[in-house]
LUMKOL-741375 format. One record per residue (C-alpha): x, y negated, z; residue number from 1. Coordinates in nm, 2 decimals. Layout:
BEGIN
<r X="X" Y="Y" Z="Z" num="NUM"/>
...
***
This chain:
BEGIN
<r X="0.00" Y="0.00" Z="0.00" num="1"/>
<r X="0.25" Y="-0.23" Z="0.10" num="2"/>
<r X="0.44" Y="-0.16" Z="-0.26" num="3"/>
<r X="0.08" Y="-0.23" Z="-0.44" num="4"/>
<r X="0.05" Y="-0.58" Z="-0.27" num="5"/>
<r X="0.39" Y="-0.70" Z="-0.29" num="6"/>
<r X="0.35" Y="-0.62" Z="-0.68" num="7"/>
<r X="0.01" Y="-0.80" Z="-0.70" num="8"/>
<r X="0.19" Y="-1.08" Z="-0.51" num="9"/>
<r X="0.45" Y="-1.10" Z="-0.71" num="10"/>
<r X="0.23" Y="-1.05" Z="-1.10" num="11"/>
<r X="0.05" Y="-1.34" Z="-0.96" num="12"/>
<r X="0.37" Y="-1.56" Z="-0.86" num="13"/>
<r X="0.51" Y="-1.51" Z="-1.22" num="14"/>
<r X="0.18" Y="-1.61" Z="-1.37" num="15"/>
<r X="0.14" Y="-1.92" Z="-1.20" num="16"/>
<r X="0.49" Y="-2.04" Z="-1.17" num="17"/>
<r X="0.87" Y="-1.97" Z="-1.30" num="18"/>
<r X="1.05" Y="-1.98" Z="-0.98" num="19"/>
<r X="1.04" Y="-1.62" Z="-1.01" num="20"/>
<r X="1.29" Y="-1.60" Z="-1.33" num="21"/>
<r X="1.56" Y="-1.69" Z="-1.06" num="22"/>
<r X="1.49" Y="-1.42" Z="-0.84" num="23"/>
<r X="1.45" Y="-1.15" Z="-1.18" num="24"/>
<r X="1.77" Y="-1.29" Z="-1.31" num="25"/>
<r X="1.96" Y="-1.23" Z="-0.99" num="26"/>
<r X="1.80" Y="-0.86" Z="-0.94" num="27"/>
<r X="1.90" Y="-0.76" Z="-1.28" num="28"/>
<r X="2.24" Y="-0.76" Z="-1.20" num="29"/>
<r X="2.16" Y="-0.48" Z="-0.99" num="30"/>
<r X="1.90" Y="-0.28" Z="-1.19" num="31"/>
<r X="2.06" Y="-0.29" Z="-1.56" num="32"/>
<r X="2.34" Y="-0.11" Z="-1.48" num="33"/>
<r X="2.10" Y="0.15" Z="-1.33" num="34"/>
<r X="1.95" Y="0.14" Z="-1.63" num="35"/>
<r X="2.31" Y="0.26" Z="-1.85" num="36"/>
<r X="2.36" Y="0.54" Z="-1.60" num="37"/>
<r X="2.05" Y="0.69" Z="-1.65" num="38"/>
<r X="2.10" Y="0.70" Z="-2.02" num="39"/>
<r X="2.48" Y="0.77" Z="-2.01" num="40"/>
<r X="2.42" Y="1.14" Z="-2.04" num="41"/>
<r X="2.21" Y="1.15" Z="-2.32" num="42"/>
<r X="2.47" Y="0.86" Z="-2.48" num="43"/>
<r X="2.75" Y="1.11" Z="-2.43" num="44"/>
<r X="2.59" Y="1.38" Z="-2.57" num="45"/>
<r X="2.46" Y="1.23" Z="-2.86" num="46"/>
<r X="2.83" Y="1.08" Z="-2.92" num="47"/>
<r X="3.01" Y="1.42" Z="-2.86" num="48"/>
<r X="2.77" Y="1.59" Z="-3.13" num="49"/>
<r X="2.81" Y="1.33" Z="-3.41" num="50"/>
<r X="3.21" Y="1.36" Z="-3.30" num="51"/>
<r X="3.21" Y="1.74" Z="-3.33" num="52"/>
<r X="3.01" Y="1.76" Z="-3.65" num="53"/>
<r X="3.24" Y="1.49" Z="-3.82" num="54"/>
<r X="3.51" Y="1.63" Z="-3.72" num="55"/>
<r X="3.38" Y="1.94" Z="-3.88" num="56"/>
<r X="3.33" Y="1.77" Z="-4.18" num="57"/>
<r X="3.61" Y="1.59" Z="-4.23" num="58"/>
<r X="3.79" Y="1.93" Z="-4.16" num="59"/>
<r X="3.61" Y="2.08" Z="-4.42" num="60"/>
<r X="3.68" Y="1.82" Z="-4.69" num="61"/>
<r X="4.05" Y="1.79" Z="-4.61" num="62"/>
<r X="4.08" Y="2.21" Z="-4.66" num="63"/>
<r X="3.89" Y="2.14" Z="-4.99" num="64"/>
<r X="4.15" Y="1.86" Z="-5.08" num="65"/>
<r X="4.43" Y="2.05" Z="-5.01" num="66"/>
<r X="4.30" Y="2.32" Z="-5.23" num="67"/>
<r X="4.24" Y="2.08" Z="-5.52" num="68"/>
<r X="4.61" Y="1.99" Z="-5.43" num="69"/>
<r X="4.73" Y="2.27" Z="-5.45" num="70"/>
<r X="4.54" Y="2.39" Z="-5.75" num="71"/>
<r X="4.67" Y="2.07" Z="-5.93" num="72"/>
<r X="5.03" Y="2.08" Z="-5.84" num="73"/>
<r X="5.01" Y="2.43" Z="-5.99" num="74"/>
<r X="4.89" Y="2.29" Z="-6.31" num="75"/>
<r X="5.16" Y="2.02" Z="-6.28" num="76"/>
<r X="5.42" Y="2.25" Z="-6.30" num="77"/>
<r X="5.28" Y="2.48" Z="-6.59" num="78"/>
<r X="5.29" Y="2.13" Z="-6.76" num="79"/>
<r X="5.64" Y="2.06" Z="-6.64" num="80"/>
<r X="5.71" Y="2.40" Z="-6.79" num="81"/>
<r X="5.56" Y="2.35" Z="-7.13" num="82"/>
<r X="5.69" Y="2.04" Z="-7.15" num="83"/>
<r X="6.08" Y="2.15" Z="-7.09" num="84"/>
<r X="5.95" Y="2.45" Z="-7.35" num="85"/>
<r X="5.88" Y="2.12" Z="-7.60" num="86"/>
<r X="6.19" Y="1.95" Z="-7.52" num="87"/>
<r X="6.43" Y="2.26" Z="-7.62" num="88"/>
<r X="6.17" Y="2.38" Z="-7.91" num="89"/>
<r X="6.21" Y="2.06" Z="-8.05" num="90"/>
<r X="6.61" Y="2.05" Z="-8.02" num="91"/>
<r X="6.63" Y="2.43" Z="-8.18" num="92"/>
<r X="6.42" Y="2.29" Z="-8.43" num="93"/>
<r X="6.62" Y="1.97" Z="-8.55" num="94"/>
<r X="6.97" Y="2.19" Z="-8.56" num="95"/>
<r X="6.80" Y="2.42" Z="-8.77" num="96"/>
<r X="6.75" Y="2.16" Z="-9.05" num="97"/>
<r X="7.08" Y="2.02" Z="-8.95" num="98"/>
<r X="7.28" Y="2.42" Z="-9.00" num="99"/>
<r X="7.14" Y="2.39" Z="-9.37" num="100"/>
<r X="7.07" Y="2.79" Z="-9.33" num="101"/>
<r X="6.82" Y="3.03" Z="-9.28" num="102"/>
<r X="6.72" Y="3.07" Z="-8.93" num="103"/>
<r X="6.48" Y="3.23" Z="-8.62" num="104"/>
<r X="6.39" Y="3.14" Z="-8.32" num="105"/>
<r X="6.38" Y="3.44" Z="-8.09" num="106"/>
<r X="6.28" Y="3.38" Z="-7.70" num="107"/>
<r X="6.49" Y="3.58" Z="-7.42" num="108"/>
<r X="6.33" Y="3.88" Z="-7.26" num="109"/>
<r X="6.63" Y="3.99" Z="-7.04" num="110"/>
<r X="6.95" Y="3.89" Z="-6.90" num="111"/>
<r X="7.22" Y="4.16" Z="-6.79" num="112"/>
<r X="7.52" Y="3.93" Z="-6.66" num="113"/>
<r X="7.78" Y="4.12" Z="-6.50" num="114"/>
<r X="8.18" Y="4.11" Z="-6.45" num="115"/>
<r X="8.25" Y="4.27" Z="-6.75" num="116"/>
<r X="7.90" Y="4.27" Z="-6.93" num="117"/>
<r X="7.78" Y="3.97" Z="-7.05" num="118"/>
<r X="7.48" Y="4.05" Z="-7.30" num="119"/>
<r X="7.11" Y="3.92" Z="-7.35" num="120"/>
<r X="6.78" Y="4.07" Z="-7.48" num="121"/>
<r X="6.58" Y="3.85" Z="-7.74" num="122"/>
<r X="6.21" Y="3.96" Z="-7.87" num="123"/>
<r X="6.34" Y="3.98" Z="-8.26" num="124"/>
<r X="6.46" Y="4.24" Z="-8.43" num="125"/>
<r X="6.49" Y="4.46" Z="-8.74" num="126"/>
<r X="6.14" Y="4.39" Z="-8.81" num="127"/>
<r X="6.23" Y="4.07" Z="-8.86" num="128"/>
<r X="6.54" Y="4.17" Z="-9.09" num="129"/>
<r X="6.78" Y="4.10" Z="-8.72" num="130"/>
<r X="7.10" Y="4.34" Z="-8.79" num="131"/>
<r X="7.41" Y="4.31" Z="-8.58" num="132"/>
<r X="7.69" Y="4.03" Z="-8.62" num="133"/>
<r X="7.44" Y="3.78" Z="-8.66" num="134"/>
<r X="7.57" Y="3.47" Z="-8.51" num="135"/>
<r X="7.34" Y="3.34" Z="-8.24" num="136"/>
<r X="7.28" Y="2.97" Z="-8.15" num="137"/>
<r X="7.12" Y="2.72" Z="-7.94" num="138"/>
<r X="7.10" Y="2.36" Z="-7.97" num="139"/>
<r X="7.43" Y="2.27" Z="-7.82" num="140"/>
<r X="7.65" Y="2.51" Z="-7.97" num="141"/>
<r X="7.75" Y="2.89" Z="-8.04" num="142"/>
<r X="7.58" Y="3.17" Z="-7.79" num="143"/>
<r X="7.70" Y="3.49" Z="-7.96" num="144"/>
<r X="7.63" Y="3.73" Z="-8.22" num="145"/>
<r X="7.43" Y="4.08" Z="-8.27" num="146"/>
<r X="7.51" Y="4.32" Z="-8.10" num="147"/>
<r X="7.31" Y="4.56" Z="-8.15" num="148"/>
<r X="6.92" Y="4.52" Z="-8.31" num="149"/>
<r X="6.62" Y="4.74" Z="-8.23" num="150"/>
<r X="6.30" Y="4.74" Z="-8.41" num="151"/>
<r X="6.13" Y="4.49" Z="-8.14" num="152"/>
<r X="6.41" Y="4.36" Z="-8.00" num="153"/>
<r X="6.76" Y="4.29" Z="-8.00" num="154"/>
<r X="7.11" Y="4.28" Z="-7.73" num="155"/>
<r X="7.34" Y="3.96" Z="-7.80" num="156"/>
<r X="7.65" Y="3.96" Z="-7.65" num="157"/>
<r X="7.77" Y="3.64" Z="-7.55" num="158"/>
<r X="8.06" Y="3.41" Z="-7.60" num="159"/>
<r X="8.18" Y="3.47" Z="-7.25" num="160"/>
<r X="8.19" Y="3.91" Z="-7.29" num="161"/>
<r X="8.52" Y="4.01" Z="-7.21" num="162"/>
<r X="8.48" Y="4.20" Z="-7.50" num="163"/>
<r X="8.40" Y="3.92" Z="-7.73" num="164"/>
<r X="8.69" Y="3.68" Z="-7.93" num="165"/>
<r X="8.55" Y="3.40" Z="-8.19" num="166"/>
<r X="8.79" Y="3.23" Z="-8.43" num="167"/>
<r X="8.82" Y="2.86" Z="-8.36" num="168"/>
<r X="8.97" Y="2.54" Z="-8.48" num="169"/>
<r X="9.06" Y="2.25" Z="-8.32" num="170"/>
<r X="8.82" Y="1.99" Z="-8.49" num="171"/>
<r X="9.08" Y="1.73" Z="-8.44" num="172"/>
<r X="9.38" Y="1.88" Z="-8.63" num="173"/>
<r X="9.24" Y="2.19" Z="-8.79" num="174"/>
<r X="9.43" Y="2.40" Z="-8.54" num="175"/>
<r X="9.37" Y="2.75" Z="-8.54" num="176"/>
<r X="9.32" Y="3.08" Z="-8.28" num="177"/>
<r X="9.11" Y="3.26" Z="-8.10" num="178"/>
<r X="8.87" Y="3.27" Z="-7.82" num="179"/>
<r X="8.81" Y="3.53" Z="-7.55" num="180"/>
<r X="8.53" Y="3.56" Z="-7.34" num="181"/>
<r X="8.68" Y="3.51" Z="-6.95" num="182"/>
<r X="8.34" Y="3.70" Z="-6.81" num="183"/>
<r X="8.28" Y="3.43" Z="-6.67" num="184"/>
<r X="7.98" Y="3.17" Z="-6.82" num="185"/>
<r X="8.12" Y="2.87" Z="-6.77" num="186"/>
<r X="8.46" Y="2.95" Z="-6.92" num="187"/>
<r X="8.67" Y="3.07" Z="-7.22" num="188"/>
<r X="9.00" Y="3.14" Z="-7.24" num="189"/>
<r X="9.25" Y="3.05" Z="-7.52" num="190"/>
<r X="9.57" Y="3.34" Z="-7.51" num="191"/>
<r X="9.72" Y="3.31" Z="-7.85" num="192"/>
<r X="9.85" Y="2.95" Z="-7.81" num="193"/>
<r X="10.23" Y="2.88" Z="-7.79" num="194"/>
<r X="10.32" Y="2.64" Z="-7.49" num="195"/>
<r X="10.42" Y="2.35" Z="-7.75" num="196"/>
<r X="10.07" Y="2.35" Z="-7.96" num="197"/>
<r X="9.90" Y="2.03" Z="-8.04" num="198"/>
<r X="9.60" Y="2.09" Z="-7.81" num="199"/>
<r X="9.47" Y="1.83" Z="-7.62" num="200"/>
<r X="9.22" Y="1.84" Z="-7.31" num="201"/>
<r X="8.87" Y="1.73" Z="-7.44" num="202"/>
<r X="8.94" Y="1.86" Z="-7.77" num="203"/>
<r X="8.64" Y="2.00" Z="-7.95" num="204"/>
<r X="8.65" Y="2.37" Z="-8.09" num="205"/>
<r X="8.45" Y="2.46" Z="-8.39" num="206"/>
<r X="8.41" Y="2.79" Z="-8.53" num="207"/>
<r X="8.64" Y="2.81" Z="-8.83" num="208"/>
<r X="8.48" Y="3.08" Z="-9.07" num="209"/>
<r X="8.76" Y="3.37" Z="-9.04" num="210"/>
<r X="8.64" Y="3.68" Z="-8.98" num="211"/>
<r X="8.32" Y="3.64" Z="-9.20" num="212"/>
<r X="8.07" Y="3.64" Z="-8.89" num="213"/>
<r X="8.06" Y="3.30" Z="-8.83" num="214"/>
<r X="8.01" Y="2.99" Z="-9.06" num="215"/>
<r X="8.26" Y="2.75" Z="-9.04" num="216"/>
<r X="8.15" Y="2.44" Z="-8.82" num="217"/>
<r X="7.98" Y="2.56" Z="-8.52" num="218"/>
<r X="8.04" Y="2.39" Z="-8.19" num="219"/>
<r X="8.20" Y="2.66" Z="-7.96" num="220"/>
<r X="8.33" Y="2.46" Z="-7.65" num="221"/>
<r X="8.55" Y="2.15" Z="-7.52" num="222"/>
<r X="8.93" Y="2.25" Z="-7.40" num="223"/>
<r X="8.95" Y="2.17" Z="-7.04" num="224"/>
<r X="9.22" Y="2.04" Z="-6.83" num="225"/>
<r X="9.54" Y="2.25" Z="-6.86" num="226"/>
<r X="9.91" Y="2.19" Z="-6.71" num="227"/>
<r X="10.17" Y="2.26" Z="-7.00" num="228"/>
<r X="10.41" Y="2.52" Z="-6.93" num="229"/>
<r X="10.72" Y="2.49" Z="-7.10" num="230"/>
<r X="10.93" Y="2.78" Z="-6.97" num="231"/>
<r X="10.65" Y="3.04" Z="-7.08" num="232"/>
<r X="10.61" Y="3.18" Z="-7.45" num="233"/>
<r X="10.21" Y="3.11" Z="-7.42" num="234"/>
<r X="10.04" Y="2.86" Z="-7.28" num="235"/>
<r X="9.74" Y="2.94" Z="-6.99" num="236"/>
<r X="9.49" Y="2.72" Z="-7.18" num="237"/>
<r X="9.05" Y="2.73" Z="-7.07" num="238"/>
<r X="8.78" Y="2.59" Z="-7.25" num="239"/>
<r X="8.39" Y="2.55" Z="-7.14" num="240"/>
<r X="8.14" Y="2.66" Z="-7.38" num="241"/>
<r X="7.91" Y="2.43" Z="-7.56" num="242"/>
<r X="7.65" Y="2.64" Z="-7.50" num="243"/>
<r X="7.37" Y="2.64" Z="-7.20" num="244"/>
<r X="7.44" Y="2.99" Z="-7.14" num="245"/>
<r X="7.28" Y="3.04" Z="-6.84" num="246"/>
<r X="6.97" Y="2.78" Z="-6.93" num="247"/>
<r X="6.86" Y="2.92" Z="-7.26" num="248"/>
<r X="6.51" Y="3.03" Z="-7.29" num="249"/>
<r X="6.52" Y="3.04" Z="-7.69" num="250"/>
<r X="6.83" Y="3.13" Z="-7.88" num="251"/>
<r X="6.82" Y="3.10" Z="-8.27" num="252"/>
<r X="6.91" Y="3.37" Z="-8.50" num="253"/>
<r X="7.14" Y="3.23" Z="-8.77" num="254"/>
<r X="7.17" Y="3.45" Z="-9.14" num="255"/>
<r X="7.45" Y="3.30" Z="-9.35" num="256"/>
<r X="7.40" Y="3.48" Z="-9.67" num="257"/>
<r X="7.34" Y="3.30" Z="-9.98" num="258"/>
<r X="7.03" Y="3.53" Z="-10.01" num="259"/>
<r X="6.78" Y="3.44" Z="-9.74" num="260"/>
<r X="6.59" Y="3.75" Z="-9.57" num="261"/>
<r X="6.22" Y="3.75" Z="-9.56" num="262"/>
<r X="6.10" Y="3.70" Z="-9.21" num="263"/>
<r X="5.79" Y="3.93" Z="-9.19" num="264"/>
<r X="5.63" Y="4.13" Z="-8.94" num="265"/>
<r X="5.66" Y="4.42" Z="-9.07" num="266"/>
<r X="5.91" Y="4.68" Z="-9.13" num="267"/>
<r X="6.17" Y="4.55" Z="-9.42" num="268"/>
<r X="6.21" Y="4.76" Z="-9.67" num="269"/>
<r X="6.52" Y="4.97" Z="-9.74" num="270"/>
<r X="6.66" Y="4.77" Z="-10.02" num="271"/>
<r X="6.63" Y="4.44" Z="-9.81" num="272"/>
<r X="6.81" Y="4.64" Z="-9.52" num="273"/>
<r X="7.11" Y="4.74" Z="-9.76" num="274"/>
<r X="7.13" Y="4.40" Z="-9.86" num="275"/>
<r X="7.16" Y="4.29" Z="-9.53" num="276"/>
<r X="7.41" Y="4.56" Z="-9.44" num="277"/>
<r X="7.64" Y="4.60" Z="-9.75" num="278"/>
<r X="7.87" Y="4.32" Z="-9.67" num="279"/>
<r X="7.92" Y="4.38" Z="-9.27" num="280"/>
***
């Protein structure tokens, strides 16, 4: 009862006058913060949901943008690859119009680099009228020859084969010996020179036709730094290929005949094959 009147006492002071707006003012300072507490809980939970759920969210499009990351950089580097495939296709297929001779472009299936192995496996081969001594190319320079062909395929033994030795010039004088694979890639050696030859360090060798398996002309490496030694009969002279050996992922396929061989995809015939053969 006493609550009841002191309310109708107090409707009744408000209605009539507004010294009651002090009083209400100065009570409020009291009651509003009652007020937050009592919806704090429901606040909170209603914050912690909309936090949880975009959190959830946002984890949920960051997985999915990592994906399309991922999935893109994949894509990136299949361009980067074809793009690098471009680049060399394009150099093989400038020196081919520069060599003035018939040529094909065979890509590498298998490498088989070892101390004293140094040979390569290339898709082409006697379909394709491949028969050994072929000299083999890239853009930069001599890679080998034939070494042996196979219907589908075909080994090339590299410059750097122990087993291998190239003819050479020095382009600057005409100079002429021999190269020998070291077994290493980077390296060839030069044997037959006597310590007082005119050979110079930077000096290009070329191939110089002897031997009838490679054209004269060819780059085959630079001579690289050597200390003369006067009190031995040969000199101990190295030279770095031209060649990327170990980068290559197409090699061409050089023919040097005057007759060019039909590149078909199909068996040759015999009398194609003893022309190709006849003069080896």
């Amino acid at each position: 009862m006493v609550a009841v009147i002191v309310s109708i006492v107090l409707l009744i002071s408000e209605h009539r006058s507004s010294k009651i707006d002090g009083f209400r003012s100065a009570l409020s300072f009291f009651v509003d913060p009652l007020k937050y507490l009592v919806d704090l809980p429901t606040v909170l939970v209603e914050k912690t949901g909309n936090f949880i759920s975009s959190y959830q969210a946002l984890k949920m499009e960051n997985e999915k943008l990592r994906e399309v990351y991922l999935i893109n950089q994949t894509k990136m580097l299949k361009f980067s690859a074809l793009e690098n495939e471009n680049i060399r296709l394009r150099a093989l297929l400038e020196n081919s119009f520069k060599l003035g001779e018939q040529v094909l472009v065979a890509e590498l299936l298998s490498v088989n680099i070892v101390p004293y192995e140094h040979l390569v496996v290339v898709n082409k081969g006697t379909r394709f009228g491949v028969h050994p001594q072929q000299p083999v190319l890239d853009s930069n320079g001599v890679v080998g020859q034939v070494f042996r062909a196979l219907p589908f395929s075909s080994e090339i033994m590299l410059i750097t084969d122990p087993n291998h030795a190239i003819p050479v010039q020095v382009n600057r004088n005409g100079l002429l010996t021999i190269a020998v694979g070291s077994g290493q890639l980077n390296r060839l050696l030069l044997p037959f020179l006597p310590s007082n030859a005119d050979i110079r360090p930077g000096d290009l060798l070329i191939t110089s036709g002897l031997g009838g398996t490679f054209p004269h002309g060819y780059p085959v490496a630079v001579v690289d730094e050597f200390t003369s030694q006067p009190s031995k009969a040969f000199s101990n002279i190295t030279a770095t290929p031209k060649a990327l050996l170990d980068r290559n992922r197409e090699l061409m396929i050089v023919w040097s005949k005057s007759t060019p061989v039909p590149l078909i995809s199909k068996p040759i015939t015999n009398e194609v094959e003893a022309n190709i053969r006849a003069p080896q």
